[in-house]
GULUMMAR-400042 format. One line per 4 residues: their letters; for each residue x negated, z negated, y negated of C-alpha. Coordinates in steps of 0.2 Angstrom, whole numbers, plus 5000, padded with zeros to 4 digits. Layout:
<pts>
a> X/Z/Y ~ ... $
</pts>
This chain:
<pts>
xxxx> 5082/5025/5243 ~ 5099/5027/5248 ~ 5110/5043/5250 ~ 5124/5041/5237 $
xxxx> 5122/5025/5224 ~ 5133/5020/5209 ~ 5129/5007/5198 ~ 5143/4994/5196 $
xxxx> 5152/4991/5181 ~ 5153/4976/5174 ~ 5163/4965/5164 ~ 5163/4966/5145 $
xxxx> 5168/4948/5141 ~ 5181/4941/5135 ~ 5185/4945/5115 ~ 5188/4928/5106 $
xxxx> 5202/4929/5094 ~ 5217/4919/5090 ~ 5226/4920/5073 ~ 5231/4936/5066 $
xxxx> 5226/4951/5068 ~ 5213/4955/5054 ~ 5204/4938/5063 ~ 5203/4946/5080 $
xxxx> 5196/4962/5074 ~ 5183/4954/5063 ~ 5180/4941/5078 ~ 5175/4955/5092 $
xxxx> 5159/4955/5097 ~ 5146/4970/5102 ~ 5153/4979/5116 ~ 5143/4994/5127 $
xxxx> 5148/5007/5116 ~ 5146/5021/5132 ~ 5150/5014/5149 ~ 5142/5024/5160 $
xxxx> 5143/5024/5179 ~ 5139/5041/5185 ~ 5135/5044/5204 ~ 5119/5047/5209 $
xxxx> 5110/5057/5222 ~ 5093/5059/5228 ~ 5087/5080/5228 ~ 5072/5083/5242 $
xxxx> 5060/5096/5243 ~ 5061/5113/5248 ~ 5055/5127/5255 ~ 5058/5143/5245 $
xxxx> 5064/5154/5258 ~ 5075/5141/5266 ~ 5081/5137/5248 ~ 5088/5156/5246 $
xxxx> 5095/5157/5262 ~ 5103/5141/5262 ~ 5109/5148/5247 ~ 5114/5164/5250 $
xxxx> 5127/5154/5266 ~ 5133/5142/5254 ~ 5138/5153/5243 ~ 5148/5163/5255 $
xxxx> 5154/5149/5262 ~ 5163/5141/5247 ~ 5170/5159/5243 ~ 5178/5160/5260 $
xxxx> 5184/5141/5258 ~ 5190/5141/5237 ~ 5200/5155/5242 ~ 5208/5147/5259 $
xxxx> 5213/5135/5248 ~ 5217/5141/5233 ~ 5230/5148/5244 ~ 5235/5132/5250 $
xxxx> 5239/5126/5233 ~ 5249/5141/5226 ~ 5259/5139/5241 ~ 5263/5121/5236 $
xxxx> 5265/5124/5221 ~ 5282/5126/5211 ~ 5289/5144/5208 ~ 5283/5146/5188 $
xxxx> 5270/5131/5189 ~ 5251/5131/5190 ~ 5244/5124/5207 ~ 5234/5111/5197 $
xxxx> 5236/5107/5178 ~ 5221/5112/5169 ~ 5211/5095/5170 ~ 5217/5086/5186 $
xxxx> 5202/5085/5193 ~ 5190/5080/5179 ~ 5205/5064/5178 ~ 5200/5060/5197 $
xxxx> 5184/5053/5190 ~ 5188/5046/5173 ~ 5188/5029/5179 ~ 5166/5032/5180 $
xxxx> 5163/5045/5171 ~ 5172/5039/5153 ~ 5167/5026/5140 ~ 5178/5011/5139 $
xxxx> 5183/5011/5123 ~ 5189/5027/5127 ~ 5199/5020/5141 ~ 5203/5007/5132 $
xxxx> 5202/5008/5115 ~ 5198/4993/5106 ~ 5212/4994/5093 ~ 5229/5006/5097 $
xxxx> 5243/5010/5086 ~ 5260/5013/5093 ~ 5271/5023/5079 ~ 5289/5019/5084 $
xxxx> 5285/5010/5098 ~ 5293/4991/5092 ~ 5314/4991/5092 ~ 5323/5000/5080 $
xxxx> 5308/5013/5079 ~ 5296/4998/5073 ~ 5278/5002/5071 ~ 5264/4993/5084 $
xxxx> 5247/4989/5082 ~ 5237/4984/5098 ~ 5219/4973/5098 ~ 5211/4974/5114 $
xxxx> 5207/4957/5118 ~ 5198/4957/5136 ~ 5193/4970/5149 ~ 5190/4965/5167 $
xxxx> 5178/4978/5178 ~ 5184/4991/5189 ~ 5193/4984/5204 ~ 5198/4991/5222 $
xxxx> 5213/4993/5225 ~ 5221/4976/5231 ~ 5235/4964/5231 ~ 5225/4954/5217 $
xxxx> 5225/4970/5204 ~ 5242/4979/5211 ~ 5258/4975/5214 ~ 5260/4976/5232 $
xxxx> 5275/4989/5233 ~ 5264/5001/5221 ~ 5249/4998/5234 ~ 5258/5001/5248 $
xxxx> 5264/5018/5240 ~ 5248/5024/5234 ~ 5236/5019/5248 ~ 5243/5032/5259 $
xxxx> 5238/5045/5244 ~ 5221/5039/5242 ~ 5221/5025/5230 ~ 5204/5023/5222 $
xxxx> 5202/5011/5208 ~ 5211/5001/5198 ~ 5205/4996/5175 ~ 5214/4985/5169 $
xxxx> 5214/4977/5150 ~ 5223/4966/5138 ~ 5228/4968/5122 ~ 5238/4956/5108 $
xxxx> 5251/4963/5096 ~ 5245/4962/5075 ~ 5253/4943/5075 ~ 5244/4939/5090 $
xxxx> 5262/4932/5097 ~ 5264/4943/5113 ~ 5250/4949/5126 ~ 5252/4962/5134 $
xxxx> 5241/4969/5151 ~ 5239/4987/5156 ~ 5233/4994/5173 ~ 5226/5011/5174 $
xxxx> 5225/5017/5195 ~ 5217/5031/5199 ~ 5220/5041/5215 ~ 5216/5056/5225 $
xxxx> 5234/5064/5227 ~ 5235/5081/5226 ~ 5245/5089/5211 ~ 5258/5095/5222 $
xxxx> 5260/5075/5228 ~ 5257/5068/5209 ~ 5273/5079/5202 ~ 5285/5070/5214 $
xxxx> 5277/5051/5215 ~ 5282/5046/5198 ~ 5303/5050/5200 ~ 5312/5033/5203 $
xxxx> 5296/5027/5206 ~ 5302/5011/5196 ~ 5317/5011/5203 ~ 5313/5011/5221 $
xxxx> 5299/4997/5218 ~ 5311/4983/5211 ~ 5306/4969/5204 ~ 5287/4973/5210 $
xxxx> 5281/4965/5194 ~ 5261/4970/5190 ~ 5250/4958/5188 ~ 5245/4948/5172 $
xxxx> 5226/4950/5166 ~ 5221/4933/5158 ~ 5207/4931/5145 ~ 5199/4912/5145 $
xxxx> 5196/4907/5127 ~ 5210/4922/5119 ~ 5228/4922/5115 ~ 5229/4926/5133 $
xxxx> 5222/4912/5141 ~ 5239/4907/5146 ~ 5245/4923/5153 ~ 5251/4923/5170 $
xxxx> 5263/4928/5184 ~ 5274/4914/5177 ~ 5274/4921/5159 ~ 5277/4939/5164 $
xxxx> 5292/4945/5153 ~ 5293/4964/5151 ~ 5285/4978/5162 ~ 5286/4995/5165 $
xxxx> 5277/5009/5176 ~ 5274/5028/5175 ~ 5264/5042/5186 ~ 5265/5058/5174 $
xxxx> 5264/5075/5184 ~ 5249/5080/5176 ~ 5238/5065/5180 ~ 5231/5059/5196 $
xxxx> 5234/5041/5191 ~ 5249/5028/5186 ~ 5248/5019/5173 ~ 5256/5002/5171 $
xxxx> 5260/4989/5159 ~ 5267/4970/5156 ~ 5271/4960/5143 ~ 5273/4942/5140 $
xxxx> 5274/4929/5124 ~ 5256/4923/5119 ~ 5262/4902/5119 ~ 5263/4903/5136 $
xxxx> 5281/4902/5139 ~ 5288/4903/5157 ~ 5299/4917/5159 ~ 5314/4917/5172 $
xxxx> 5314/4937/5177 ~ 5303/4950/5171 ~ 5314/4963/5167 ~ 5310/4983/5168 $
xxxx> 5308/4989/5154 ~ 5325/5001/5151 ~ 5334/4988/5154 ~ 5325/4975/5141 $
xxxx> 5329/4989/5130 ~ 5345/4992/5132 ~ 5358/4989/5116 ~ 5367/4971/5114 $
xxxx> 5355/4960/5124 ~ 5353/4944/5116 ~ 5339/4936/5129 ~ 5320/4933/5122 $
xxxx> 5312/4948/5131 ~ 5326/4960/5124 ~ 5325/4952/5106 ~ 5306/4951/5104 $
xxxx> 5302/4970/5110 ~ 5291/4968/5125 ~ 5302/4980/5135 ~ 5298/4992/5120 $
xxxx> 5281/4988/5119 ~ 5279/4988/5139 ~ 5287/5007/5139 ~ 5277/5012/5124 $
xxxx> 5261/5008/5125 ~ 5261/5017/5146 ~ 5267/5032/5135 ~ 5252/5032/5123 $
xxxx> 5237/5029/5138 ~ 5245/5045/5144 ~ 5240/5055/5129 ~ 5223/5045/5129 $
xxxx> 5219/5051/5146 ~ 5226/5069/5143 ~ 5216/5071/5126 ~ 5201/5063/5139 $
xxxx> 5202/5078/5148 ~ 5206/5091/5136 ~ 5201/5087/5118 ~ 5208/5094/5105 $
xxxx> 5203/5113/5100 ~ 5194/5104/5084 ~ 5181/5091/5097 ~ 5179/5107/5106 $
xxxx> 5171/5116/5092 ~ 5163/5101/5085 ~ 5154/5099/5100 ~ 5151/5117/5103 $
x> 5140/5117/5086 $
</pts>
């Protein structure tokens, strides 16, 4: 039996939908309601008296380490800040440890999140399984920036507007950088990457079939101080269309353009819905007070 085993996860296959909205919804079929992946690890036999003294050591020996580096943190901390937001490092192991359809839910409104303050409905229309963290999942500039801070895996899924006329794929990376690290990586982080487009996710058999690096239109990226991940996003029409430049999102966004990205929303929709996985993985972490005494009873 080996030391330390995790079971895999696997894909969830590939919603079929084309059409409108209400048809994709009714058209999804049964998915693992509670993905779980949780590590495993073997427990031996012991002797009592080895037990409590083992114990006794290991119990002053994490007091003497917590507090060594408790006072690491508090040094690197901000004057007036905590030296880790309250769930930082319950979000290190979200990417196993939550369902998918929390991830990822299967539908995801987005209040305000069209132009002109336009509301959004999301369908998710395929899911691909966790990945390493690689050229094929991650942009290259985003990889080389995060493998230094421990990148550890990458979720991806893709999900079609109400009309089922755009496509749009979202990235969730998780890494191991210290809250000290995470409050700096995401400032200019678009900025300094460029034009380091994410990749498209692709669903055989769904409006996204035709979804690739050609047809990438709108994109956008964020790593929130309070979350040991970055979230990313990219948009694209669902006919297929080639696109020239995929553009970052505040600049598809910005008043008077008149090219197809600009008109159709997918800079909005590319910023937005990276804003609403945020509050998904924040309200992961910390439920609201209501959940908590739900549970509780």
């Amino acid at each position: 039996m080996p030391h330390h085993a995790r079971p895999h996860a696997t894909p969830f296959g590939h919603l079929q939908g084309h059409g409108t909205h209400r048809a994709a919804t009714a058209a999804l079929p049964p998915e693992t309601p509670a993905e779980t992946t949780t590590r495993l690890r073997p427990v031996r036999e012991r002797r009592t008296g080895r037990a409590i003294a083992v114990g006794v050591c290991a119990v002053l020996g994490i007091g003497l380490i917590g507090g060594a580096l408790a006072g690491v943190w508090l040094a690197a901390a901000e004057p007036g800040e905590p030296a880790e937001p309250a769930g930082y490092t319950q979000a290190k192991d979200l990417w196993h440890n939550a369902p998918v359809d929390t991830l990822f839910p299967r539908t995801l409104a987005g209040p305000a999140a069209g132009p002109g303050g336009a509301a959004r409905t999301w369908t998710r229309i395929v899911v691909a399984p966790d990945a390493a963290c690689s050229p094929a999942v991650l942009a290259k500039g985003l990889l080389a920036t995060l493998q230094p801070l421990g990148c550890e895996r990458v979720l991806r899924a893709t999900y079609t507007d109400a009309t089922a006329s755009s496509v749009i794929t979202v990235g969730l990376v998780f890494t191991r950088a210290e809250a000290a690290t995470q409050r700096t990586l995401g400032q200019g982080l678009t900025t300094r990457l460029g034009q380091d487009v994410p990749p498209a996710l692709s669903g055989p058999g769904t409006v996204a079939a035709r979804f690739g690096a050609q047809q990438r239109a709108g994109w956008w990226l964020n790593a929130p101080t309070d979350l040991p991940v970055v979230v990313t996003a990219v948009s694209g029409f669902a006919d297929g269309r080639a696109v020239d430049a995929p553009q970052p999102a505040d600049r598809a966004m910005t008043a008077g353009r008149t090219d197809a990205t600009a008109q159709s929303g997918l800079g909005h929709e590319a910023k937005n819905i990276t804003l609403r996985f945020e509050q998904l993985l924040r309200t992961a972490v910390a439920p609201p007070e209501k959940d908590k005494r739900k549970d509780a009873r």
